[in-house]
KETOR-657216 format. One record per residue (C-alpha): x, y, z; chain; residue in three letters. Coordinates in steps of 0.1 Angstrom, whole numbers, plus 5000, padded with zeros to 4 digits. Layout:
# residues N
<east X | north Y | up Z | chaine A | residu ALA>
...
This chain:
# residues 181
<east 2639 | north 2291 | up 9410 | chaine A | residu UNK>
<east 2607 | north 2314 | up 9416 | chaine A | residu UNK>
<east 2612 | north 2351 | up 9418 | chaine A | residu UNK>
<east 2603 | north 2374 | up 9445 | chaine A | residu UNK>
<east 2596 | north 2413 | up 9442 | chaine A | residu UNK>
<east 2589 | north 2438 | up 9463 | chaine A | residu UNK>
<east 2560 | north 2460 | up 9461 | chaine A | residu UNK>
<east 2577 | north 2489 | up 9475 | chaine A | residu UNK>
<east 2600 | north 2510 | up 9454 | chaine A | residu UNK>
<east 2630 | north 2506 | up 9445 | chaine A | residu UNK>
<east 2621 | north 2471 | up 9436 | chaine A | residu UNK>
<east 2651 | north 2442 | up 9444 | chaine A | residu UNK>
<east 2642 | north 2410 | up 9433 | chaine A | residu UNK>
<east 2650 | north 2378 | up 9454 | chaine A | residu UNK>
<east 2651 | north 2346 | up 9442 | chaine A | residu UNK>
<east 2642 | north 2318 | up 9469 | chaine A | residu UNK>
<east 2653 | north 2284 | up 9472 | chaine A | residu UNK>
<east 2694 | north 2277 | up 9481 | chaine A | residu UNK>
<east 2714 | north 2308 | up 9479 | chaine A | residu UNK>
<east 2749 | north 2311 | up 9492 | chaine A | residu UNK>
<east 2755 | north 2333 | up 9523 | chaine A | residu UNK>
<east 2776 | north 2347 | up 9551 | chaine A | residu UNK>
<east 2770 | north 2354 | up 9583 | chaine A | residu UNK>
<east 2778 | north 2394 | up 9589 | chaine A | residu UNK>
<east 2762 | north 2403 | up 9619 | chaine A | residu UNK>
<east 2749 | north 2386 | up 9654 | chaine A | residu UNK>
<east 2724 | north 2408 | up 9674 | chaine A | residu UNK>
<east 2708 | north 2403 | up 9711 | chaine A | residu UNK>
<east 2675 | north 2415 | up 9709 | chaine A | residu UNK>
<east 2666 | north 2417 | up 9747 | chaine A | residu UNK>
<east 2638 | north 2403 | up 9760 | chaine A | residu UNK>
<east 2608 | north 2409 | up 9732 | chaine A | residu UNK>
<east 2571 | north 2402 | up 9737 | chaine A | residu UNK>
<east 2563 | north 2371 | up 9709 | chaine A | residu UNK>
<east 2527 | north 2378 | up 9717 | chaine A | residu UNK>
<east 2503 | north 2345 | up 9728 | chaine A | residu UNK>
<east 2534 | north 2329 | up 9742 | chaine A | residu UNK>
<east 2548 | north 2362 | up 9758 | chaine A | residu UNK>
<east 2583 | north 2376 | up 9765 | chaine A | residu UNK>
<east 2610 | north 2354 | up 9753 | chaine A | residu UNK>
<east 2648 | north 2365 | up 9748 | chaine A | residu UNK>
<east 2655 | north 2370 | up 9718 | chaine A | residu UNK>
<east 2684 | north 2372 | up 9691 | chaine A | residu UNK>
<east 2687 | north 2383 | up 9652 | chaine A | residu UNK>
<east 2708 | north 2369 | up 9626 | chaine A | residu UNK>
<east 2719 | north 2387 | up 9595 | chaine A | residu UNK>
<east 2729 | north 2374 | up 9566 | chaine A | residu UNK>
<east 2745 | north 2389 | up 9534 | chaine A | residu UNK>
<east 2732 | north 2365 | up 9505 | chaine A | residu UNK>
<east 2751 | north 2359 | up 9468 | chaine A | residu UNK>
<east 2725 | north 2381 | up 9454 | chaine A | residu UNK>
<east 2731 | north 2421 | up 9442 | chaine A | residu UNK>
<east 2710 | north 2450 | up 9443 | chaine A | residu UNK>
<east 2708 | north 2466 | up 9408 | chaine A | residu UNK>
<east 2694 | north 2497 | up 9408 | chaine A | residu UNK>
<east 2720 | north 2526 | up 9394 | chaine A | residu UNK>
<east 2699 | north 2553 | up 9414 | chaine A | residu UNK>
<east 2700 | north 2535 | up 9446 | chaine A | residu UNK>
<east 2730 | north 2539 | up 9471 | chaine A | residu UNK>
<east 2730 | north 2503 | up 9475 | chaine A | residu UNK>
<east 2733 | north 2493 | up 9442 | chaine A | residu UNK>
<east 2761 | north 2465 | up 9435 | chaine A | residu UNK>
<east 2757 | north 2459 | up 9472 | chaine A | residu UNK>
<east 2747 | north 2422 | up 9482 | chaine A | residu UNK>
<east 2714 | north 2421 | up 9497 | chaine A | residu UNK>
<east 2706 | north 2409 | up 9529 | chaine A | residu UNK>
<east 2682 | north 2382 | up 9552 | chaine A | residu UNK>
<east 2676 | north 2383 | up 9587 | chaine A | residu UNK>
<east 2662 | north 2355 | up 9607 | chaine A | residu UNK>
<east 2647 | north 2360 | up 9648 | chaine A | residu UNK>
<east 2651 | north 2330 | up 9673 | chaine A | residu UNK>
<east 2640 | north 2329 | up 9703 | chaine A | residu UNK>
<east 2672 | north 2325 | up 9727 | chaine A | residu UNK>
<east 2668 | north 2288 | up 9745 | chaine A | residu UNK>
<east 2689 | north 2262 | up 9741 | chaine A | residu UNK>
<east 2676 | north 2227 | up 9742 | chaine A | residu UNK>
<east 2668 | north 2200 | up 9718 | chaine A | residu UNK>
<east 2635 | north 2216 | up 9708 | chaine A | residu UNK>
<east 2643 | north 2250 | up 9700 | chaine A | residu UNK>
<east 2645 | north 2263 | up 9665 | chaine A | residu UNK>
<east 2680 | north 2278 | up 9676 | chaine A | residu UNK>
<east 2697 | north 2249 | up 9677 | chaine A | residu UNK>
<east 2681 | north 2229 | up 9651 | chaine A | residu UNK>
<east 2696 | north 2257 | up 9632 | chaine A | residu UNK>
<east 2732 | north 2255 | up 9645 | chaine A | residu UNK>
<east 2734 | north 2216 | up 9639 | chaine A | residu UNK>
<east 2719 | north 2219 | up 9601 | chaine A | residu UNK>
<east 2747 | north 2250 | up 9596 | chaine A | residu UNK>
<east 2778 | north 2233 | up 9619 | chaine A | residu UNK>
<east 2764 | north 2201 | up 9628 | chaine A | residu UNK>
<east 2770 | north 2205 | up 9664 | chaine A | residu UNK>
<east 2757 | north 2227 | up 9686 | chaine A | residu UNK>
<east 2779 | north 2241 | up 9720 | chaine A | residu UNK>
<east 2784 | north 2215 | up 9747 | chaine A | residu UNK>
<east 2768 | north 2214 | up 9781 | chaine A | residu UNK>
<east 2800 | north 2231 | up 9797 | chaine A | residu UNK>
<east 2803 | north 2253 | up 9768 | chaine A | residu UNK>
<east 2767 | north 2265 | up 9780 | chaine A | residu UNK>
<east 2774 | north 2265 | up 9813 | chaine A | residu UNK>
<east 2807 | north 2286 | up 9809 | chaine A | residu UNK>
<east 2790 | north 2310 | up 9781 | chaine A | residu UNK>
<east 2794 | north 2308 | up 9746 | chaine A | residu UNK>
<east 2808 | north 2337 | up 9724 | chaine A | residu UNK>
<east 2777 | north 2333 | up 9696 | chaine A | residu UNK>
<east 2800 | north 2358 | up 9676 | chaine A | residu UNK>
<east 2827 | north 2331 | up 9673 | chaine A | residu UNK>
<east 2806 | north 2309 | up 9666 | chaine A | residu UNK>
<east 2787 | north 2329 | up 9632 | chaine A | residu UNK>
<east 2801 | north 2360 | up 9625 | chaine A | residu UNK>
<east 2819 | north 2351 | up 9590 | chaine A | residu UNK>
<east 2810 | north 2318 | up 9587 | chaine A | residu UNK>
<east 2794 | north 2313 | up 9553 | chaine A | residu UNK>
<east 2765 | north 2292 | up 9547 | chaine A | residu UNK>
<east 2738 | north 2278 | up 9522 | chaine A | residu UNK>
<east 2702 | north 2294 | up 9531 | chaine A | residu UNK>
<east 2670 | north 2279 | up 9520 | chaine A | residu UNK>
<east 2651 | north 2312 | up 9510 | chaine A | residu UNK>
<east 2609 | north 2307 | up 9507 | chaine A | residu UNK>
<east 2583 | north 2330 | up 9494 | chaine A | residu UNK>
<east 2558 | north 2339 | up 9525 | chaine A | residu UNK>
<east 2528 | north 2355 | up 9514 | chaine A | residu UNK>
<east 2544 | north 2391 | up 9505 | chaine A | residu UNK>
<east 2581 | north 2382 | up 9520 | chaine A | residu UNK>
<east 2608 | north 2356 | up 9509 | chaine A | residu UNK>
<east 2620 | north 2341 | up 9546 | chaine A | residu UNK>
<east 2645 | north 2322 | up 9556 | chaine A | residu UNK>
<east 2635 | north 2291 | up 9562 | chaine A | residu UNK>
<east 2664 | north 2270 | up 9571 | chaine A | residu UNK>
<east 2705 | north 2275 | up 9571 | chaine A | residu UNK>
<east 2729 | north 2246 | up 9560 | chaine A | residu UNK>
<east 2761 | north 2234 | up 9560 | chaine A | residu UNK>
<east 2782 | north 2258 | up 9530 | chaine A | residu UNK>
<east 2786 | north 2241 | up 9499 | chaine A | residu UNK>
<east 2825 | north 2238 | up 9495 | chaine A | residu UNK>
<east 2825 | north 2265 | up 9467 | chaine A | residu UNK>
<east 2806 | north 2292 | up 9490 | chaine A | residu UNK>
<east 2842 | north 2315 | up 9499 | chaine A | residu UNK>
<east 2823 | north 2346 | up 9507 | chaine A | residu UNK>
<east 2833 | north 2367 | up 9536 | chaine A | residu UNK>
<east 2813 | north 2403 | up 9549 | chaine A | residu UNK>
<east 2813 | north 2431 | up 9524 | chaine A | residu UNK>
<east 2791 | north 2455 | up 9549 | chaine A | residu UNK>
<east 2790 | north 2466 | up 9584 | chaine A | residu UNK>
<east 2781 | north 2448 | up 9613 | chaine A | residu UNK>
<east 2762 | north 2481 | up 9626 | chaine A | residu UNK>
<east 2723 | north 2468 | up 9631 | chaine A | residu UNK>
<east 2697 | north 2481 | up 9611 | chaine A | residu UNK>
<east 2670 | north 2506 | up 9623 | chaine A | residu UNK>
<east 2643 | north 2481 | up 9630 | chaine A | residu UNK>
<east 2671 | north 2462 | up 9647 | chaine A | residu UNK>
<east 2684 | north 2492 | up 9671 | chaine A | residu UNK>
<east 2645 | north 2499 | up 9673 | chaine A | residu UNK>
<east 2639 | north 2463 | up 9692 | chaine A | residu UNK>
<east 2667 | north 2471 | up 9709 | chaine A | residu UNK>
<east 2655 | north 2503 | up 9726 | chaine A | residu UNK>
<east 2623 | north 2485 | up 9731 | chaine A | residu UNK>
<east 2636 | north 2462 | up 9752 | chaine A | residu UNK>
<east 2656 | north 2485 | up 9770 | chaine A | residu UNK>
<east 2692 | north 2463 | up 9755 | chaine A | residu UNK>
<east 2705 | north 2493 | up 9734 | chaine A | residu UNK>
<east 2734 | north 2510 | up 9741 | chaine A | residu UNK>
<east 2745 | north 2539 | up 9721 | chaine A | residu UNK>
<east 2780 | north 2533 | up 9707 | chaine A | residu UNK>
<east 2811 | north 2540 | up 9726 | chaine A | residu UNK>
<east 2795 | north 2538 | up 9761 | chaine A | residu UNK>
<east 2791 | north 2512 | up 9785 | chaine A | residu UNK>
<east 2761 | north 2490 | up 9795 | chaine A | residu UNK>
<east 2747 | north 2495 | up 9828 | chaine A | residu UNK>
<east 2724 | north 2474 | up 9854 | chaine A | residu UNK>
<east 2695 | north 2501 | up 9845 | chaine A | residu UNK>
<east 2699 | north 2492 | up 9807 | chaine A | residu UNK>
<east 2694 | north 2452 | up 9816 | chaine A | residu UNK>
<east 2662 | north 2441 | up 9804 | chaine A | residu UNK>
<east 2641 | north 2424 | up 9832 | chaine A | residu UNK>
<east 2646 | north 2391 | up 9837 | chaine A | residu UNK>
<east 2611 | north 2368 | up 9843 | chaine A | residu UNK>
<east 2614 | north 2338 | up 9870 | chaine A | residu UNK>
<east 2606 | north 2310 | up 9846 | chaine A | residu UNK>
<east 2635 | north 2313 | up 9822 | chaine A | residu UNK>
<east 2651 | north 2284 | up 9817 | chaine A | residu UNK>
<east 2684 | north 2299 | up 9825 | chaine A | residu UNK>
């Protein structure tokens, strides 16, 4: 397996190809701007992977690292989100599931799974998630709580919503005319 390490200090080495996994947190990123092809709902997945951070100066050391992949939120046979949910489950929601609304926390948080981890230039990305191997057990070690750049997007997009308080119709992100939903 090839070897991946950050530039930045502390350094955490990643090691690409499969690595075992767990899904740990599910986030709806709003409506983002994805540039040429424009605003597109978005949602984030984290990941914690079967690799540790060891640095004894670091607060995280001994802590599992983890991967986050973006899709943009559509569901139909094209998108990249559910190519992803029939290589991970091997189904993806019904029709009527759809059309009732789907709890995409049921159907990730804690699930394990195998990710396919590929050195990108300076980053190692996901690039695809698979079915667990039978042996993967692991459940979620850390909080579900988003990470900055997460709760950043968020805000952005006008989705964030500090904790303990309730959405409101202001705090919707706009919705465009040509969304397939």
């Amino acid at each position: 397996m090839a070897k991946m390490t950050y530039t930045n200090k502390p350094k955490y080495t990643v090691e690409t190809g499969p690595v075992d996994a767990v899904c740990y947190s599910v986030q709806d990123l709003g409506i983002q701007d994805t540039g040429k092809y424009g605003k597109k709902p978005q949602l984030a997945i984290g990941f914690e992977i079967d690799q540790r951070i060891e640095d004894p100066e670091s607060d995280f050391n001994g802590k599992r690292m983890v991967k986050w992949v973006t899709y943009n939120w559509f569901w139909n046979e094209k998108s990249n989100l559910v190519k992803a949910f029939m290589s991970w489950f091997s189904v993806v929601p019904t029709a009527q599931e759809l059309k009732e609304g789907i709890d995409i926390d049921e159907w990730c948080l804690e699930k394990p799974c195998t990710l396919n981890l590929v050195q990108k230039g300076d980053y190692v990305n996901i690039e695809n998630i698979m079915k667990a191997n039978k042996n993967n057990k692991m459940e979620p070690e850390i909080s579900s709580d988003p990470p900055a750049w997460i709760r950043t997007k968020m805000i952005d997009s006008g989705t964030w919503v500090e904790p303990g308080q309730e959405p409101t119709i202001e705090q919707a992100p706009p919705m465009e005319d040509d969304l397939p939903f």
